[in-house]
Biopython code that builds the backbone (N, CA, C, O; Angstrom):
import numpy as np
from Bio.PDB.StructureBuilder import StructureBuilder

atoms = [
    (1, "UNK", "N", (-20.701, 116.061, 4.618)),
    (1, "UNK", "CA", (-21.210, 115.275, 3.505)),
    (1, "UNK", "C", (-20.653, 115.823, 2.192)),
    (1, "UNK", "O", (-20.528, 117.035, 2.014)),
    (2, "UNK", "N", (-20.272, 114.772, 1.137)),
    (2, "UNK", "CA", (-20.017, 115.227, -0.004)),
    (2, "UNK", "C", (-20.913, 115.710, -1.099)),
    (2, "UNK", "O", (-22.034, 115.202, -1.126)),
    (3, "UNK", "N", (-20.657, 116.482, -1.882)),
    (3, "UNK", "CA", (-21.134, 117.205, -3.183)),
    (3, "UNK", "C", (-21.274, 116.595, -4.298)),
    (3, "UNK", "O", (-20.770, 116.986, -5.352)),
    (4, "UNK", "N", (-21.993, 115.547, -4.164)),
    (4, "UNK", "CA", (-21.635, 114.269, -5.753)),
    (4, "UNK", "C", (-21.627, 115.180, -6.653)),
    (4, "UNK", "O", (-20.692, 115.047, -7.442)),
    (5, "UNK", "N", (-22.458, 116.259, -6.891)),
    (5, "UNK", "CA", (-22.709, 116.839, -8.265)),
    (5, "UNK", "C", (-21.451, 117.273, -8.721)),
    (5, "UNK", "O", (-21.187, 117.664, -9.858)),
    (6, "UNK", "N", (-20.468, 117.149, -7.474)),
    (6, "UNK", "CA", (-19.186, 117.993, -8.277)),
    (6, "UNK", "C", (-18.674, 116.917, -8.847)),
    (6, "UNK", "O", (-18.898, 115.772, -8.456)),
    (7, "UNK", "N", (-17.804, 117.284, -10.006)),
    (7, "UNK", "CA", (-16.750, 116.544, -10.506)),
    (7, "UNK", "C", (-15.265, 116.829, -10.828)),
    (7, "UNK", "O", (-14.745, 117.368, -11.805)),
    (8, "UNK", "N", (-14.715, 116.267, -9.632)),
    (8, "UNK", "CA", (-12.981, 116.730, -10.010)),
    (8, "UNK", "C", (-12.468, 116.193, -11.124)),
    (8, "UNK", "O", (-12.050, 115.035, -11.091)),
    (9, "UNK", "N", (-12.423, 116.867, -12.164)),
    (9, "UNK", "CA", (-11.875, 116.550, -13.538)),
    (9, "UNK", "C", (-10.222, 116.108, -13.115)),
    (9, "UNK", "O", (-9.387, 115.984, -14.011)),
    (10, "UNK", "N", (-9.980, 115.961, -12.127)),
    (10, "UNK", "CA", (-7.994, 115.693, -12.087)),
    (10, "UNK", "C", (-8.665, 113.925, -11.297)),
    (10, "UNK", "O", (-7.912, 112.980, -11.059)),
    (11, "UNK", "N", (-9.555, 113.920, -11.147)),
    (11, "UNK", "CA", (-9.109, 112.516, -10.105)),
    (11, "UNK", "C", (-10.513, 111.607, -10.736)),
    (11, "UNK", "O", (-11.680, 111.663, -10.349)),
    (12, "UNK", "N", (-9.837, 110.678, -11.968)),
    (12, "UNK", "CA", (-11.145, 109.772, -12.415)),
    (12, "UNK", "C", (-11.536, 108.925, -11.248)),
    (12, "UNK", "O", (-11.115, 108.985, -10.093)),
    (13, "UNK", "N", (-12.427, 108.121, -11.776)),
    (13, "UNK", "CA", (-13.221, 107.166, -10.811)),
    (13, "UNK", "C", (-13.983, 106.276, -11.521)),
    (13, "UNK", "O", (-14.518, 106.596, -12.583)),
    (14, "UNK", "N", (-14.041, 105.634, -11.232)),
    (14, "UNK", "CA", (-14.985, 104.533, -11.956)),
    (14, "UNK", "C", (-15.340, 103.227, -10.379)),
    (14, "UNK", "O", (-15.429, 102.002, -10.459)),
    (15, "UNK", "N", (-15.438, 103.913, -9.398)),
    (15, "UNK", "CA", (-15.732, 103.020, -8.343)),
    (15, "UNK", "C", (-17.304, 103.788, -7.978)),
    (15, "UNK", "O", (-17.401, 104.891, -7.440)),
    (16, "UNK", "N", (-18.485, 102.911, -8.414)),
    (16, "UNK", "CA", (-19.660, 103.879, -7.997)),
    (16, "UNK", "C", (-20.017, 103.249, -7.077)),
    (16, "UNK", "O", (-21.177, 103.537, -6.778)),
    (17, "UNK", "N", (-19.428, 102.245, -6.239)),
    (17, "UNK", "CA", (-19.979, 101.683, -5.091)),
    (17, "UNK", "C", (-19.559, 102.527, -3.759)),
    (17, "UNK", "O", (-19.710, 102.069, -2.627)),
    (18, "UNK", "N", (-18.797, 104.323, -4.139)),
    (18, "UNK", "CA", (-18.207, 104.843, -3.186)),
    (18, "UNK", "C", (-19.026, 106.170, -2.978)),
    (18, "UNK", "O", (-19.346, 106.933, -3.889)),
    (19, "UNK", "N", (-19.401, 106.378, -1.255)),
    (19, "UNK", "CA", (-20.147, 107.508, -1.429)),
    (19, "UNK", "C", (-19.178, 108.998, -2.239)),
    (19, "UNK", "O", (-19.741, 110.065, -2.481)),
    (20, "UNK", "N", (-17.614, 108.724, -2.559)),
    (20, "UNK", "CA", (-17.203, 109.809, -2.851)),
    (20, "UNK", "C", (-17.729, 109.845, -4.285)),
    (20, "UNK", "O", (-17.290, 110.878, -4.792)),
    (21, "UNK", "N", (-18.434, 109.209, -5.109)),
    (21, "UNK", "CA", (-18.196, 109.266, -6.626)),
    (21, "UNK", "C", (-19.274, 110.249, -7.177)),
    (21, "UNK", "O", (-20.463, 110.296, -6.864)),
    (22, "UNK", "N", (-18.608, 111.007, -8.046)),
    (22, "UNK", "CA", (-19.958, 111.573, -8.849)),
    (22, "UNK", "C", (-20.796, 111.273, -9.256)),
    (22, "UNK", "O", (-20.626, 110.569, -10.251)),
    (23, "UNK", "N", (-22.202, 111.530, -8.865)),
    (23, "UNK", "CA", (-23.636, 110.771, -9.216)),
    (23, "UNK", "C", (-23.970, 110.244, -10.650)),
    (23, "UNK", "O", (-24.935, 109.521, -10.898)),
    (24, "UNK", "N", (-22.713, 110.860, -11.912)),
    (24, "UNK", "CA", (-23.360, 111.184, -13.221)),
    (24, "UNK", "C", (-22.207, 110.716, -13.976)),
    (24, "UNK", "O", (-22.286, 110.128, -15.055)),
    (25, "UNK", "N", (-21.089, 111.016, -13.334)),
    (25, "UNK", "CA", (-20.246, 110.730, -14.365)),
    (25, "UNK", "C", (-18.462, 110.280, -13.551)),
    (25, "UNK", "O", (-18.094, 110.678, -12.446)),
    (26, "UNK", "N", (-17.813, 109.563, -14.311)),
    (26, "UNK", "CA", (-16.666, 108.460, -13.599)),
    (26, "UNK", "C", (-15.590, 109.482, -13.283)),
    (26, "UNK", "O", (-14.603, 109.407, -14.016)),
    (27, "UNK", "N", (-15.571, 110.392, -12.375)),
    (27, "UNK", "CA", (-14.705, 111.025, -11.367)),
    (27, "UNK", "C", (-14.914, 111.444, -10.033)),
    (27, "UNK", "O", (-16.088, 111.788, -9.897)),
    (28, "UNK", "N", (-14.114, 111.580, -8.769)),
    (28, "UNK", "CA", (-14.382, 111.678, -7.823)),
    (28, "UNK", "C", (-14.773, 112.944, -7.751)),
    (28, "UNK", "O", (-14.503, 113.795, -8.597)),
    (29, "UNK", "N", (-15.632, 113.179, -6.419)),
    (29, "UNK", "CA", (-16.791, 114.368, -5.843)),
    (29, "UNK", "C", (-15.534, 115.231, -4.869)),
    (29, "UNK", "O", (-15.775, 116.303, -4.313)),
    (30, "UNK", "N", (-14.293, 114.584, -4.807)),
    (30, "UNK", "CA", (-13.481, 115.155, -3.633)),
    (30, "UNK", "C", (-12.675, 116.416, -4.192)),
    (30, "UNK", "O", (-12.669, 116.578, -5.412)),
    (31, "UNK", "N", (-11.922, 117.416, -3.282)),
    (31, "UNK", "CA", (-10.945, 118.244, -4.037)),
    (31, "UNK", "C", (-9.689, 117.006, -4.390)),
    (31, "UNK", "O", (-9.184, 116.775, -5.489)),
    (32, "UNK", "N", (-9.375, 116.276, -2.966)),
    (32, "UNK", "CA", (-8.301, 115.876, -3.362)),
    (32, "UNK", "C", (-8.560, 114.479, -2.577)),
    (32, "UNK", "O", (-9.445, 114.301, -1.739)),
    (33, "UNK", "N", (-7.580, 113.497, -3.031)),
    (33, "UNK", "CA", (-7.355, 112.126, -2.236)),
    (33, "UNK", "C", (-6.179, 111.765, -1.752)),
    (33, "UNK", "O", (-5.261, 112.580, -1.841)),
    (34, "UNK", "N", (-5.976, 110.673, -1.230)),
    (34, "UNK", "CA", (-4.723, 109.879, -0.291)),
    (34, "UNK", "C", (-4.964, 108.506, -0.839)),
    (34, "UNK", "O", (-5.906, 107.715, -0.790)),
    (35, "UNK", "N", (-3.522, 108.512, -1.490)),
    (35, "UNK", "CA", (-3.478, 107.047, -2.649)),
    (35, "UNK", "C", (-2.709, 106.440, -1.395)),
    (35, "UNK", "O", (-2.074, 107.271, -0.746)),
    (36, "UNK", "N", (-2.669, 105.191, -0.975)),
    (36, "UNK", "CA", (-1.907, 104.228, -0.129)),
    (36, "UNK", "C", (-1.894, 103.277, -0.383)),
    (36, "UNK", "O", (-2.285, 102.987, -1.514)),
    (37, "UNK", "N", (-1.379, 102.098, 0.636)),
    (37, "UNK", "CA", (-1.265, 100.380, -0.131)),
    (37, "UNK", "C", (-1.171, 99.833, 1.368)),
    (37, "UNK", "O", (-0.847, 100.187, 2.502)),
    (38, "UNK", "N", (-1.780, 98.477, 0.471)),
    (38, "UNK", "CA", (-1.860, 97.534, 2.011)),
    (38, "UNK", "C", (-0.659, 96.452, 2.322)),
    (38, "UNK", "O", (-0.625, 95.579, 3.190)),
    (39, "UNK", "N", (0.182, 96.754, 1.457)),
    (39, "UNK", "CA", (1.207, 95.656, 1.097)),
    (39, "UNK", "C", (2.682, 96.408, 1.565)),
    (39, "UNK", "O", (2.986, 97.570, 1.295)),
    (40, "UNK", "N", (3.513, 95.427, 2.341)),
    (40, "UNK", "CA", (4.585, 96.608, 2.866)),
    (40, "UNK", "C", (5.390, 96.989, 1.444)),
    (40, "UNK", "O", (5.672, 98.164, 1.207)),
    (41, "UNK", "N", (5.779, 95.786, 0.409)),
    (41, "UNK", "CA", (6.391, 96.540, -0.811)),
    (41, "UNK", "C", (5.782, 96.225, -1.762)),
    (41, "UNK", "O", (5.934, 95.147, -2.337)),
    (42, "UNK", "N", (4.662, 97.468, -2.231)),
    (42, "UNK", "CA", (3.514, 97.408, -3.381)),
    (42, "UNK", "C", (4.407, 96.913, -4.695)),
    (42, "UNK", "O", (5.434, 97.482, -5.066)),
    (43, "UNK", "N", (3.935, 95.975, -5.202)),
    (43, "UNK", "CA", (4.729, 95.651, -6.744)),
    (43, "UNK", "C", (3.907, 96.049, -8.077)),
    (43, "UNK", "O", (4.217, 96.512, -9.174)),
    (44, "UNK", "N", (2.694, 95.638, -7.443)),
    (44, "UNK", "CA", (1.976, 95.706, -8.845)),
    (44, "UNK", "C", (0.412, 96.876, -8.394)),
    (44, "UNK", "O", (0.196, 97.070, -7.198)),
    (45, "UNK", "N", (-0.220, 97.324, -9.114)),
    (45, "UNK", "CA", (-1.098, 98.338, -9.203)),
    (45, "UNK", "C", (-2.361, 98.296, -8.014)),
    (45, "UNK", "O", (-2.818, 99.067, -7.171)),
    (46, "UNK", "N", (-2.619, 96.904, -8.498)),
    (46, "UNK", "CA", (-3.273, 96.355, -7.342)),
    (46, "UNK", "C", (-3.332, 96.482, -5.953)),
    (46, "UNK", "O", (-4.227, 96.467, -5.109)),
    (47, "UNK", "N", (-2.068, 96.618, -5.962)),
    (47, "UNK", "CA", (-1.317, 96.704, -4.613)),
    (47, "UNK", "C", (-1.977, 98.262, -3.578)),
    (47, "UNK", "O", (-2.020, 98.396, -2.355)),
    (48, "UNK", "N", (-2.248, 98.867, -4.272)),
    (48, "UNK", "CA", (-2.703, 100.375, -3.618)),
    (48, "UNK", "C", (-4.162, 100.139, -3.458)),
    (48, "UNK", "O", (-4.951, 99.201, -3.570)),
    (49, "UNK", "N", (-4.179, 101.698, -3.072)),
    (49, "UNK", "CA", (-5.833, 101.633, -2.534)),
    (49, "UNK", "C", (-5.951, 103.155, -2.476)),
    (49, "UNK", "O", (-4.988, 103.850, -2.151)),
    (50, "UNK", "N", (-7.688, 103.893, -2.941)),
    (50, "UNK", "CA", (-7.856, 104.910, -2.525)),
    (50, "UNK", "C", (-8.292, 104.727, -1.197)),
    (50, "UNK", "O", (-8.924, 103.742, -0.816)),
    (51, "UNK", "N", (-7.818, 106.048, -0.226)),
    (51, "UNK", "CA", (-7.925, 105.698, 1.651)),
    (51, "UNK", "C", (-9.074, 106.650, 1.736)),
    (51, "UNK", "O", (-9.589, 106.798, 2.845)),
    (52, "UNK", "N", (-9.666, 107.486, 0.452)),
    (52, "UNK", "CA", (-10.612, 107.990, 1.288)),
    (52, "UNK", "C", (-12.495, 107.290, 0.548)),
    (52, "UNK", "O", (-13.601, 107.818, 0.422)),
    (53, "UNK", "N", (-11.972, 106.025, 0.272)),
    (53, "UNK", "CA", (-12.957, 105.456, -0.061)),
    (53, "UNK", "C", (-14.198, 105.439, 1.170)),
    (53, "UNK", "O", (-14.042, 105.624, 2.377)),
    (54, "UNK", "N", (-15.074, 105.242, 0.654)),
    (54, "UNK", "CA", (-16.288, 105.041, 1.967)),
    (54, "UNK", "C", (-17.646, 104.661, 0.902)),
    (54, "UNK", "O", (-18.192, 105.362, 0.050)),
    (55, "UNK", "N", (-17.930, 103.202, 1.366)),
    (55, "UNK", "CA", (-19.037, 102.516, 0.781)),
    (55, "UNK", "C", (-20.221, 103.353, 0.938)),
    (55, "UNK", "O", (-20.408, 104.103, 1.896)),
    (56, "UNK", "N", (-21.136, 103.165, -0.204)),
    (56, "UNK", "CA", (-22.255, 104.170, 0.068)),
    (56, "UNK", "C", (-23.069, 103.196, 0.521)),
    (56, "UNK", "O", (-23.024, 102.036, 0.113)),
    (57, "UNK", "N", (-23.894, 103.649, 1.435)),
    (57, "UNK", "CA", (-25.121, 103.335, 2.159)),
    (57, "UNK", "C", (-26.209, 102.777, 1.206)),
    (57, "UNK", "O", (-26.862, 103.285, 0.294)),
    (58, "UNK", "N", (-26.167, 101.750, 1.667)),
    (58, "UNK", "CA", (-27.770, 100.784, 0.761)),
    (58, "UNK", "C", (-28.832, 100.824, 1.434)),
    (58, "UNK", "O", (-29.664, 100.022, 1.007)),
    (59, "UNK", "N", (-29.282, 101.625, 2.616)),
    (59, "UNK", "CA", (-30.176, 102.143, 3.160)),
    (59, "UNK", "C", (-31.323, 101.840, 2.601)),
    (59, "UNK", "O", (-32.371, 102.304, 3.051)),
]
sb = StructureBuilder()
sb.init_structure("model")
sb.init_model(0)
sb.init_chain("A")
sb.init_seg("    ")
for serial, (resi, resn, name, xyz) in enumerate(atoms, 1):
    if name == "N":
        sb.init_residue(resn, " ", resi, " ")
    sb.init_atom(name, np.array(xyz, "f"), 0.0, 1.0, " ", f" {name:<3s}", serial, name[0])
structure = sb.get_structure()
């Protein structure tokens, strides 16, 4: 399980619908991430994706 309280000052965030995000403030809880894309030749920004996203639980 992740450490929301942490905040990796190198990797912003502004996705709080992800269990990786810091509880408090817009950067990820992770040391590090894996930027990828779903598109075989990404053109535009859109095009990527963080891979270690994971929806938080609405439990």
């Amino acid at each position: 399980m992740v450490d929301n309280s942490y905040a990796n000052k190198s990797i912003k965030c502004t996705v709080t619908s992800c269990e990786n995000h810091n509880n408090s403030q817009n950067y990820c809880a992770l040391d590090s991430i894996t930027v990828g894309t779903h598109e075989v030749n990404p053109t535009e920004c859109k095009c990527t994706d963080c891979e270690n996203f994971v929806a938080k639980c609405t439990c």
